[in-house]
N, C-alpha and C positions, 0 to 999 in steps of 0.2 A: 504494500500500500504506500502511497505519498506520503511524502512528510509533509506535504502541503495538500490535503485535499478540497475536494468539494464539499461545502456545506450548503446547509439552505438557512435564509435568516429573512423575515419578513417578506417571503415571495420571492427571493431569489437565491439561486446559486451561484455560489462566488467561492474561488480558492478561501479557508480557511484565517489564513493572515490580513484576507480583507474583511472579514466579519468582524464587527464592530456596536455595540449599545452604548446609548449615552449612559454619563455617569449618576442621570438621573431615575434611571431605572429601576423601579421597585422591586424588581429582584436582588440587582446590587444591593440598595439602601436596607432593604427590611428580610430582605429572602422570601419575599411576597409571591410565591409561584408554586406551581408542581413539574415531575417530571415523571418521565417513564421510560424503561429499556425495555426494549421489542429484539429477541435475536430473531437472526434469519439464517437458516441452513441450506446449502445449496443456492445462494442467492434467494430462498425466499420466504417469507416472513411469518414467523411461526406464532400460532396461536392470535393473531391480529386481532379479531373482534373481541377477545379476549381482553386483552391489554389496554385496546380502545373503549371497554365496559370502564376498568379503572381508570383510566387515565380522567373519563368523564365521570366519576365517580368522586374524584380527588377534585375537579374542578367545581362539581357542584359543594363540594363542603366546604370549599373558601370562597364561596358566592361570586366563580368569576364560568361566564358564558364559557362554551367554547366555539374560539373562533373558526371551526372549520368543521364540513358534517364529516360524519362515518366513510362517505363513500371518497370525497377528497382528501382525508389522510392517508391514504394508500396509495392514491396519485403524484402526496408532496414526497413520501416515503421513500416508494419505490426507486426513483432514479439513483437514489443514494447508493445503492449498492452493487454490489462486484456479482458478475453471472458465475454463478456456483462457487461462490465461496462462503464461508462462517463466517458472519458478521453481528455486529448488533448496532440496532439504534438509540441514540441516546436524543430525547426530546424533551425539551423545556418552554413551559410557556409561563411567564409571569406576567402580574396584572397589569404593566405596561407603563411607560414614559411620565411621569407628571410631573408640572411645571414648577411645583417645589417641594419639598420633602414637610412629608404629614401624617402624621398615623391610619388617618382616615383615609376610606375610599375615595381618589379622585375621580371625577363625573368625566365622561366622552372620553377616554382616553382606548387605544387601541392595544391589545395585550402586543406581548414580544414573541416570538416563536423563532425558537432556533433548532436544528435536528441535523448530527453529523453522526458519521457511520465508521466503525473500530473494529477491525478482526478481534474475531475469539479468540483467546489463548488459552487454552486447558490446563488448570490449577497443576503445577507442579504436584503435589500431592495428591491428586483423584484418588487415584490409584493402592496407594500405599495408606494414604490415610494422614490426617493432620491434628496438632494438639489444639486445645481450645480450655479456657480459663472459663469461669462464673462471676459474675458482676452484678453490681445493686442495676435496677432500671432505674433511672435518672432521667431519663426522656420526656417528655411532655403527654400531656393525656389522652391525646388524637393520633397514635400511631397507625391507623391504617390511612390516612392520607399518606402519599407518596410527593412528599414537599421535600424543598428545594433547600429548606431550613434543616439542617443535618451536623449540626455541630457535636451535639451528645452523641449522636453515633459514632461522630468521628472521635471524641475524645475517648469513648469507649473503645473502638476497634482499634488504637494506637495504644490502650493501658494491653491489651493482647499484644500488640505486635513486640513491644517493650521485654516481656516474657516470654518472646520467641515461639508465640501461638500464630494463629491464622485467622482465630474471631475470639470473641467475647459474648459468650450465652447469658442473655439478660437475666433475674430475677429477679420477679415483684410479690413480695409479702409471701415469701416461700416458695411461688410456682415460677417457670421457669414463662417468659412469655415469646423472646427470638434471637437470632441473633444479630447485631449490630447493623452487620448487613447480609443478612440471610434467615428461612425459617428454619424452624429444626423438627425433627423427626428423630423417635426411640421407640426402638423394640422393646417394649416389657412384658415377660413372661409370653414371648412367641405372638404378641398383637403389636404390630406398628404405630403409634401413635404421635397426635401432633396436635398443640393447642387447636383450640376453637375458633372461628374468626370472630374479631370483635375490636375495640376501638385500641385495644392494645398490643396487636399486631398488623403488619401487613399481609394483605388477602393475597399472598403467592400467586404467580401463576405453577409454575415449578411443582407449586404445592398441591394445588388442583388437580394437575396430568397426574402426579404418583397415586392422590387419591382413587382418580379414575382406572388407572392402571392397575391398582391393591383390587379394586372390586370386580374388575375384567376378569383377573386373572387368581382368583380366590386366596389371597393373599390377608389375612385376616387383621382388617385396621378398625381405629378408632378415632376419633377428633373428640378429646379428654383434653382437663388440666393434667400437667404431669408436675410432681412437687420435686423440688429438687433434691429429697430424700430420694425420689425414685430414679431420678437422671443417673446420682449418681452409683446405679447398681443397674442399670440397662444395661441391656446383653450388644445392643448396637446404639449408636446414634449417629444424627446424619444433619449437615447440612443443606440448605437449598435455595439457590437465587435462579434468575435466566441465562447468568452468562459463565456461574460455575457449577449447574445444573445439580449434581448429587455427589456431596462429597460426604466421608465416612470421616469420624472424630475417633481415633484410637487413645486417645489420652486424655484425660479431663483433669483440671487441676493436679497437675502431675502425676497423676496418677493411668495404669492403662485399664481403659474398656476394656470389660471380658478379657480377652486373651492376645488385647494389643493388637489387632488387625482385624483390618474390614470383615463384617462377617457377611452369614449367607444370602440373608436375606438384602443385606445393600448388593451382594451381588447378579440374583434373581434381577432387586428393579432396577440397576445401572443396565443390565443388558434389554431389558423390558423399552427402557427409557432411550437407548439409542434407537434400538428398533422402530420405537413410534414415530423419532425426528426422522429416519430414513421413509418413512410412510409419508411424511407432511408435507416432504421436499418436493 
């Protein structure tokens, strides 16, 4: 890929280095926005109306329109990307320009829309498996919006990276709710499980396909709290976003899962799971 690609920013596409927001933009100033990642396999866009359910989802809870229908985000979408390859998109729209910095809603103002496209790269660890620590949730009370506003997370997934993990598994008032930047999933006692949706996680896509995938293929799940007494004695556990799809946690607060590697059941839906994206392409 370019060092300098194409992007798209307010109806046009233009090399990268020319894309450009004033610095009064309400995304800069307040983090006044949402976004979404859309991978695409094979060149092409997986799970779409899927993504575009939340992405309008996350727009109607910060009370801003969205400025383009169903059937033309896959028109602004599409040109972005490379024919047969694994990409993903990354799209941001905030509530747009206003003529001076206010907490409040400014009236007639046009949102900002910008969407530029990144090869996949596959987690170093997929495979083998990665460590991951336990953290107080410190987040804000509206985590299933998909906002722009990401600093706890980010303070969060650097107190991980600090300790030589890969994420940081939230916990609120003993249950375990996601992680930083990913859902999570644990085998307990041979049922896969995975919080509930609800204002204190993000509604996965990722997380959706495994569910539908566990029920396809009689895989026996659940959508439960899990308390972090149980985390920590899961036979598996798994992480899950769109662009590092199903990774396996061998080690939890220095300590190892089960027997220290991926087990079988991440490896049943890791192969489940390619297979589907090979159907979608």
């Amino acid at each position: 890929m370019s060092d300098n690609p194409t992007v798209y920013l307010n109806g046009q596409y233009l090399p990268l280095d020319q894309a450009k927001i004033p610095v009064l933009d309400r995304g800069f100033l307040f983090g006044d926005g949402i976004y979404e990642v859309i991978p695409a396999y094979a060149g092409h866009l997986f799970r779409l109306p899927e993504h575009i359910d939340r992405l309008e989802a996350s727009l109607k809870s910060i009370r801003l329109n969205s400025p383009h229908s169903r059937e033309q985000w896959a028109g602004i979408l599409e040109p972005l990307l490379e024919p047969g390859q694994d990409q993903y998109i990354y799209l941001q729209i905030t509530r747009g320009v206003a003529p001076k910095r206010d907490h409040a809603f400014p009236e007639h103002i046009e949102p900002t829309v910008f969407a530029m496209c990144s090869p996949i790269i596959p987690l170093s660890g997929r495979d083998s498996g990665v460590k991951a620590i336990t953290l107080d949730d410190t987040r804000w009370a509206l985590c299933h919006i998909k906002a722009i506003t990401l600093l706890a997370n980010i303070l969060l997934r650097q107190k991980a990276v600090d300790q030589g993990c890969t994420e940081a598994i939230l916990v609120k008032d003993g249950y375990v709710t996601e992680g930083a930047a990913s859902n999570i999933f644990a085998v307990l006692d041979g049922i896969l499980v995975t919080p509930p949706k609800g204002e204190e996680i993000l509604p996965g896509i990722t997380r959706d396909v495994i569910l539908e995938l566990a029920k396809t293929n009689d895989i026996p799940y659940s959508e439960d709290i899990i308390s972090l007494e149980a985390l920590k004695t899961a036979d598996e556990i798994w992480l899950t976003s769109s662009t590092r799809e199903i990774i396996p946690v061998v080690e939890l607060d220095s300590e190892p899962v089960s027997d220290g590697k991926p087990g079988q059941v991440w490896q049943k839906m890791h192969q489940l799971y390619q297979e589907f994206k090979k159907a979608q392409s």
